[in-house]
C-alpha positions in Angstrom: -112.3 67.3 135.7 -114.0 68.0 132.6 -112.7 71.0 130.2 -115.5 73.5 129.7 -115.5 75.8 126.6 -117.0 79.2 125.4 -119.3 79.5 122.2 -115.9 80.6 120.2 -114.0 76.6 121.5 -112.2 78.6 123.7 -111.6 77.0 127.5 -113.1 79.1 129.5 -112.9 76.5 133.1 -112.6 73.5 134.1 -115.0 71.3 136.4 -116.5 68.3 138.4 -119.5 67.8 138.0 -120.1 65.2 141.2 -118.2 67.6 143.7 -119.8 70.9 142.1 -115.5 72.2 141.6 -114.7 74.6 139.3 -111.6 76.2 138.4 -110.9 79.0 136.0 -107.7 80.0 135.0 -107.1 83.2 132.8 -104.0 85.5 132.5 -102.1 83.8 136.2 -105.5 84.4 138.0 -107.3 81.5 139.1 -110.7 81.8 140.5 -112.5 78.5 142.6 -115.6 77.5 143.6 -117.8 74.5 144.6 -121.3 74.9 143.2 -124.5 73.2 144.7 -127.1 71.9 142.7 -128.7 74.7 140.8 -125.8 77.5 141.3 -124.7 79.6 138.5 -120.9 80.1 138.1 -120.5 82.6 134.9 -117.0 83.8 132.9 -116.8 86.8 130.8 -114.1 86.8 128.8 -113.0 89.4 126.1 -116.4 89.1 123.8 -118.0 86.2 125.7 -120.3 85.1 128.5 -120.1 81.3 129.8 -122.7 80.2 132.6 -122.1 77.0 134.0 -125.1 75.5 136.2 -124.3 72.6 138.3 -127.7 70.3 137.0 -127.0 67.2 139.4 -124.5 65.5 140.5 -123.3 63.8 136.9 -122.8 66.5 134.9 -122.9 70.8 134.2 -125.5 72.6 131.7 -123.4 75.4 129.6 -125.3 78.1 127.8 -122.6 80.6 125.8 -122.8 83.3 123.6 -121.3 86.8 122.4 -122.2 90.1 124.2 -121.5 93.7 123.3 -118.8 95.3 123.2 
């Protein structure tokens, strides 16, 4: 599992990138999911947007940034 963090270094989820798991935990809720090949799994979080794309099976693309409040 690789640690996966928002534009501010904050962890926004953690994943694995050859089994397409992620796992987000915020506040005692924890959200799941396995991603194929090209899915989108995105966190919003206070002032933040984090989309993780699963690429292939060696690694995530992450594209962060602020939004509006």
């Amino acid at each position: 599992m690789i640690e996966i963090r928002d534009c501010l270094g904050r962890l926004a989820c953690c994943g694995d990138p050859a089994t397409g798991y992620i796992s987000s935990l915020y506040k005692g809720h924890r959200t799941t999911a396995y991603l194929a090949i090209g899915e989108i799994f995105t966190v919003e979080r206070d002032v933040t947007r984090t989309d993780v794309i699963r690429i292939s099976s060696a690694e995530f693309e992450i594209h962060s940034c602020k939004i509006a409040a």
